[in-house]
C-alpha positions in Angstrom: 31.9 -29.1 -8.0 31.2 -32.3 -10.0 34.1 -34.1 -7.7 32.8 -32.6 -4.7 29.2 -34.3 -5.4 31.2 -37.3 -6.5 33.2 -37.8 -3.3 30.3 -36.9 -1.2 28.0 -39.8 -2.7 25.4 -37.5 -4.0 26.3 -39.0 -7.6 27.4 -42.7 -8.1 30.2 -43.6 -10.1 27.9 -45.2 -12.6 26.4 -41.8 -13.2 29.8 -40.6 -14.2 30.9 -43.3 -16.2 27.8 -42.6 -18.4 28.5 -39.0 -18.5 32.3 -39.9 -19.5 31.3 -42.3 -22.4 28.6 -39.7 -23.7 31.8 -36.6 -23.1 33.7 -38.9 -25.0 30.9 -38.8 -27.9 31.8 -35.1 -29.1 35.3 -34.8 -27.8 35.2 -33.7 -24.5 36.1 -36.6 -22.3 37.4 -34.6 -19.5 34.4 -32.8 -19.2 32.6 -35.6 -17.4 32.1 -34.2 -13.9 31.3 -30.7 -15.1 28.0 -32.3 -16.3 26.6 -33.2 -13.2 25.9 -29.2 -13.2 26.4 -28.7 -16.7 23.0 -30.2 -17.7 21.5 -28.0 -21.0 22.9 -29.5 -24.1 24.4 -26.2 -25.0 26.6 -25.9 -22.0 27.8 -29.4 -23.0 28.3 -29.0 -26.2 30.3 -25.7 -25.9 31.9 -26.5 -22.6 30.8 -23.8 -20.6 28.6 -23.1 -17.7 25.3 -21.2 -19.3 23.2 -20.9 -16.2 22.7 -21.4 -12.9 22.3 -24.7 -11.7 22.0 -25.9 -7.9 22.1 -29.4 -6.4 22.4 -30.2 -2.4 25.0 -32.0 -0.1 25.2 -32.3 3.4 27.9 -33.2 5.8 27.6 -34.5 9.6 27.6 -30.5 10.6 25.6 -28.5 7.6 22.8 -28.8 4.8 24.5 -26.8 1.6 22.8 -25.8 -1.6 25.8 -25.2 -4.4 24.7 -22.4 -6.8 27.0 -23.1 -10.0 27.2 -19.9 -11.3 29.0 -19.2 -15.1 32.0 -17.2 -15.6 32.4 -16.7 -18.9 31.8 -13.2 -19.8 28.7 -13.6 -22.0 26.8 -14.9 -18.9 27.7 -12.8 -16.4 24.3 -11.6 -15.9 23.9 -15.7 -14.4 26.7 -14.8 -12.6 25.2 -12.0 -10.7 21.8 -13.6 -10.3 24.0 -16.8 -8.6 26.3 -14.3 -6.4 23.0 -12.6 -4.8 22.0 -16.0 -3.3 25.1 -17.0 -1.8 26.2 -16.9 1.5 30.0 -17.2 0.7 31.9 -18.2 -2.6 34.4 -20.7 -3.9 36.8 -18.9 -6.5 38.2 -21.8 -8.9 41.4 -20.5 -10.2 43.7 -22.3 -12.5 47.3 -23.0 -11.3 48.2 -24.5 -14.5 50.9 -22.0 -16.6 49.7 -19.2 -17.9 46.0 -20.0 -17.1 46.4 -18.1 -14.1 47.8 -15.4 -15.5 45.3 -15.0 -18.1 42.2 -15.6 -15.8 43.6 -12.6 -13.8 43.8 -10.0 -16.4 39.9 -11.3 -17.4 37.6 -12.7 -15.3 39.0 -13.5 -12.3 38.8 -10.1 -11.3 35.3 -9.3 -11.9 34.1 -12.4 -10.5 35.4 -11.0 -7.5 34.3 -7.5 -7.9 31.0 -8.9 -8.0 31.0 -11.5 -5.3 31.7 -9.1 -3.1 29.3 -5.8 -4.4 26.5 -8.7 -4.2 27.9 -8.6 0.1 29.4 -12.3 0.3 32.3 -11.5 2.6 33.5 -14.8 3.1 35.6 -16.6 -0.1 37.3 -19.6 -0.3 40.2 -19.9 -3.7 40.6 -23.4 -4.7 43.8 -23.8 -6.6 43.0 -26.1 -9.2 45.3 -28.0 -11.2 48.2 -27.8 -8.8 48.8 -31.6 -9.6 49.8 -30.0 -13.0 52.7 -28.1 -11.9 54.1 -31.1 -9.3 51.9 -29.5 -6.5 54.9 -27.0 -6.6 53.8 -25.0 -3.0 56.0 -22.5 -4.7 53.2 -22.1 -7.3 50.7 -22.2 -4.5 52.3 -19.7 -3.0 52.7 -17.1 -5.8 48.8 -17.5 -6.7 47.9 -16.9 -3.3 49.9 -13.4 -2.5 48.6 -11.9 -6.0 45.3 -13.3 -5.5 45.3 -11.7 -1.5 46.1 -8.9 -3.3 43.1 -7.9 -5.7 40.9 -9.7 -3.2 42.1 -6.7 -0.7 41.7 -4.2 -2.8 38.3 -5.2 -3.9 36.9 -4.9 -0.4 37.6 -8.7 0.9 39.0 -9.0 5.0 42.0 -11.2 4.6 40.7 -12.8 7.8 38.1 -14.2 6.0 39.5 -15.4 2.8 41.1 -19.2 2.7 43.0 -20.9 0.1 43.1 -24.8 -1.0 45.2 -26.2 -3.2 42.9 -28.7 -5.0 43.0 -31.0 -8.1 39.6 -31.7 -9.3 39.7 -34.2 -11.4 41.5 -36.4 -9.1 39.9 -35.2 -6.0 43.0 -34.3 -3.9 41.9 -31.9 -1.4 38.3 -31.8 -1.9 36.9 -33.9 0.5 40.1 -36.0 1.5 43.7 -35.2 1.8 45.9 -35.6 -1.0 48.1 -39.0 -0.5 50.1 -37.8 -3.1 54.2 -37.1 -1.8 54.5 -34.3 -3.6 51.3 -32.4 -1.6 52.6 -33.5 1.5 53.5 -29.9 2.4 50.5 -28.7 2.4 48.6 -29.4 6.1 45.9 -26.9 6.2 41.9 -27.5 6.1 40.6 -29.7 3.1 37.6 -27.8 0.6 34.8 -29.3 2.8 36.3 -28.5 5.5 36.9 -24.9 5.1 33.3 -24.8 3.8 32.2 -26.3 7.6 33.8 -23.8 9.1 32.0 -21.0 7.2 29.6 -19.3 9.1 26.0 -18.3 7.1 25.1 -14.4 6.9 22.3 -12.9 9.2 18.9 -13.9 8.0 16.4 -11.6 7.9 13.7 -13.6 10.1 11.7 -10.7 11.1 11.1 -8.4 8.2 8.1 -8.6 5.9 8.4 -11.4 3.4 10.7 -10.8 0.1 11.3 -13.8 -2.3 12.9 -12.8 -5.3 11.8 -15.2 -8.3 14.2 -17.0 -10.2 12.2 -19.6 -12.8 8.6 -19.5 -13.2 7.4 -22.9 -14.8 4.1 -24.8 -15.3 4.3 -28.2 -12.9 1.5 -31.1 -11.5 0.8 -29.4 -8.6 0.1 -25.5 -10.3 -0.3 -23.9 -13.3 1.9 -21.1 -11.7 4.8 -22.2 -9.7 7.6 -20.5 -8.8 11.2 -21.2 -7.5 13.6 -19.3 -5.7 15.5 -17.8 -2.5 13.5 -16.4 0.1 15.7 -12.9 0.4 13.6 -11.8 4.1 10.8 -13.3 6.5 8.5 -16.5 5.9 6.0 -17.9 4.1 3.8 -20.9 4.4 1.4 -22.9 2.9 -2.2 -21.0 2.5 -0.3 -17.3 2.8 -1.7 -14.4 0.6 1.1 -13.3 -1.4 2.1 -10.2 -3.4 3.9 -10.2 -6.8 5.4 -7.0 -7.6 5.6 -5.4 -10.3 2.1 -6.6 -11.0 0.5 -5.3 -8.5 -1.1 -9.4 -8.1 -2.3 -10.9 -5.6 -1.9 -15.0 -5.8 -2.2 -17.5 -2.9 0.5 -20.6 -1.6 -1.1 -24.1 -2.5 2.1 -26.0 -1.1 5.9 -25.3 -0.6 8.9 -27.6 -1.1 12.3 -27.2 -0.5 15.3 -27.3 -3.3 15.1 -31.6 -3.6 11.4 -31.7 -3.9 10.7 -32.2 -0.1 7.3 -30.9 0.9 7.3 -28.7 3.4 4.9 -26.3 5.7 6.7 -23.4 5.8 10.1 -21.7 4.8 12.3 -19.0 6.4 15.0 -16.4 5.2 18.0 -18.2 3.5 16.3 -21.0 2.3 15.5 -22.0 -1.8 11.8 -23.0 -2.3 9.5 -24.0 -4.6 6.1 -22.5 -4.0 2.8 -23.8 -5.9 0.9 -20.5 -6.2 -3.0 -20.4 -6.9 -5.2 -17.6 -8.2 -2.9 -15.6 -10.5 -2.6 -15.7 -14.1 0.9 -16.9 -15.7 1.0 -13.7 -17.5 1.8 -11.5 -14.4 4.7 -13.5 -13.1 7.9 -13.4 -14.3 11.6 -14.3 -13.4 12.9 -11.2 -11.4 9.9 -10.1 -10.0 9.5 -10.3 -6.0 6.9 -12.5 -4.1 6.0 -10.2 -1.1 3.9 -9.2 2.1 0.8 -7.9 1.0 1.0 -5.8 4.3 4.5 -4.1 3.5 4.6 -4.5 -0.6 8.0 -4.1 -2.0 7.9 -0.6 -3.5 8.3 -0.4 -7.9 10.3 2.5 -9.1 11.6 3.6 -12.6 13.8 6.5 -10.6 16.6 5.6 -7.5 19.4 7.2 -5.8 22.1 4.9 -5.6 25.8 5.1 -3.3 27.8 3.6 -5.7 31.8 2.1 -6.2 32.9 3.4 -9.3 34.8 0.0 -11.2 35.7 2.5 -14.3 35.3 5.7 -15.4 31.6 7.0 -14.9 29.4 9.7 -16.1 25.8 10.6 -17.2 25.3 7.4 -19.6 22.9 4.2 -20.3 23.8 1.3 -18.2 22.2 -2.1 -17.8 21.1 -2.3 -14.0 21.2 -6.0 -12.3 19.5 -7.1 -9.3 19.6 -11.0 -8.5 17.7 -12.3 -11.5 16.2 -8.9 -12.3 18.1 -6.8 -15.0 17.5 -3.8 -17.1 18.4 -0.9 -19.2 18.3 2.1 -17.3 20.3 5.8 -17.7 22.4 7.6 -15.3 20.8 11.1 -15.1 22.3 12.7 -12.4 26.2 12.6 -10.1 25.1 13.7 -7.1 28.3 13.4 -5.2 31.3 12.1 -5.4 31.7 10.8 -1.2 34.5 10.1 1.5 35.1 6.0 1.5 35.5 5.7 4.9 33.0 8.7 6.3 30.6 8.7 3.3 30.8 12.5 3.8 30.6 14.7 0.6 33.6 15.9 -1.2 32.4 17.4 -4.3 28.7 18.1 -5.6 27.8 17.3 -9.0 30.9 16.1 -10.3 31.2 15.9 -14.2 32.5 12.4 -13.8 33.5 9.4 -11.5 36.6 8.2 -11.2 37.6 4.5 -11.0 37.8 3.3 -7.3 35.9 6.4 -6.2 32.8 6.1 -4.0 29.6 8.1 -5.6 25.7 8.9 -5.2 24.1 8.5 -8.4 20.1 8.8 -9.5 19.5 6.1 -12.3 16.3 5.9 -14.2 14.9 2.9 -15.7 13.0 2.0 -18.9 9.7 0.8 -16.5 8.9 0.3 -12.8 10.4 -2.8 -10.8 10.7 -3.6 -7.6 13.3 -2.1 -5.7 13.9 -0.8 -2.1 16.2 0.8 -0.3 19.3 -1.6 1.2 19.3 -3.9 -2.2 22.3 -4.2 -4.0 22.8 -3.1 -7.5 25.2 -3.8 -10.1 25.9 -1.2 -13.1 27.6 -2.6 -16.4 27.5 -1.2 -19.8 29.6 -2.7 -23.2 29.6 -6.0 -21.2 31.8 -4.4 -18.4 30.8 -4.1 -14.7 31.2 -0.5 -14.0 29.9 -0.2 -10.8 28.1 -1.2 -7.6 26.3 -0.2 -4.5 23.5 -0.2 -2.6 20.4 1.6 -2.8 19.8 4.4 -0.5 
């Protein structure tokens, strides 16, 4: 994504040259344009995505916000919290010889489990490093049939999955066509161009306001102020507010959008800082949900869940994530084990789940949070997604 900024002239090339000189510093010269996202000096220093981080580009056509979301597997609770927001996903695979291999049998595969369990429907896989292997289209070709492959299974429409052979470090393919001879086979769309032609999800204009909070920080303009995606409806500058699970009421002193551009008001879809007034820091926190005071969001510890089974389940402690929210909770009850296609019953109170398997589950948490019906939930346990679904 560093390229993709880079090409787009939302970094300068002096910004990279000082990120290259201070890469080459500790060894990691290559890693120049992964800093652009890669700001923490931990994920520099180990060479991995940590968090989320977001910057902005536009084109002639659209306004984008680029969630960079980890995917190593010891932040894949970032992942999840980045895969809620999104509207679609780029899936960066590596072409290069047994990289792709490897990322297949690891995390390849859940990142798309849970790209699509958090509803993006829409994917685009960037082949990276084809300039590695001669941008051999026979390579392209092999990564693209076994990637089509799990994608289907895992609930993707071929019809709306696209794939670019890309390098990123040079930039073939990101913005412009390769010029290289050996790419010259390849005459499909460009990265940014498949990313034009993807159409947003349905916003949720209409229904009562849900913001789900994902940093809570002290700035100039509030003690309290809060950033995040509003998830449904619209809120504006002056508007009583709910935070659940608190139970507190606070007020919005002023709104900007992602960029630090004041703004009146901001509607389904969009990321926003809001300056909030007349709560204490205390009862906000990163998960919890700005809402309607009219039509609260509702905080349970107890839920019934229609799950897809990713492993074997049964009664069992899991650790339950939703967007930025996550925590330990206990599957009490199989209710049913369902029909995929009907959602019809097949069995009552099955003793367990069976992998690929479509189930209602109750779950009970630790402590109340905000949940209601239609969210999406993801189960894991032992650092493994085990299922997902939405609640009914």
């Amino acid at each position: 994504m560093g390229r993709l900024l880079l090409d787009l002239g939302v970094v300068d090339q002096r910004t990279i040259q000082k990120y290259r000189k201070e890469a080459e510093n500790i060894g990691k010269s290559s890693f120049a344009l992964a800093w652009v996202l890669d700001q923490r000096s931990e994920e520099r220093a180990r060479g991995v995505t940590i968090d989320i981080a977001t910057n902005k580009f536009e084109t002639e056509t659209t306004s984008f916000t680029i969630l960079d979301a980890p995917g190593h597997r010891d932040f894949i609770p970032n992942m999840i919290a980045g895969a809620s927001q999104a509207d679609f996903a780029i899936l960066v695979v590596d072409a290069a010889t047994g990289a792709f291999e490897a990322g297949l049998k690891g995390q390849t595969r859940e990142h798309s489990l849970l790209i699509r369990s958090m509803g993006v429907s829409r994917i685009i896989v960037a082949i990276n490093k084809l300039d590695t292997v001669g941008w051999s289209q026979e390579r392209f070709d092999e990564i693209s049939q076994q990637v089509s492959g799990f994608l289907s299974t895992t609930g993707f429409q071929l019809k709306n999955v696209s794939f670019v052979p890309v390098s990123g470090l040079q930039g073939d393919n990101m913005v412009k066509r390769s010029t290289n001879a050996a790419a010259s086979w390849y005459t499909g769309n460009t990265l940014i161009e498949e990313l034009e032609s993807s159409e947003p999800m349905a916003r949720a204009l209409h229904k009562p306001l849900r913001m789900t909070v994902s940093e809570v920080y002290r700035s100039m303009q509030s003690p309290v102020t809060i950033s995040g995606r509003v998830d449904a409806g619209s809120l504006q500058a002056g508007d009583a507010l709910l935070v659940q699970p608190s139970g507190e009421k606070a007020y919005v002193k002023a709104l900007e959008l992602d960029g630090g551009q004041p703004v009146d008001w901001a509607v389904a879809g969009q990321n926003v800082v809001a300056h909030l007034a007349g709560i204490d820091p205390q009862h906000v926190r990163v998960g919890d949900i700005a809402c309607d005071i009219r039509s609260p969001v509702p905080c349970v510890d107890v839920f019934t869940v229609k799950i897809l089974a990713f492993d074997v389940l049964m009664p069992a402690q899991v650790d339950v994530h939703r967007g930025r929210l996550h925590g330990a909770g206990q599957i009490v009850e199989i209710v049913a084990l369902l029909d995929k296609a009907k959602g019809t019953v097949l069995k009552r109170r099955p003793k367990i789940v069976k992998p690929g398997s479509v189930a209602r589950v109750v779950v009970k948490l630790g402590s109340k949070v905000p949940l209601e019906v239609g969210q999406r939930v993801v189960l894991r346990s032992g650092g493994e997604t085990i299922a997902a679904g939405l609640l009914e």
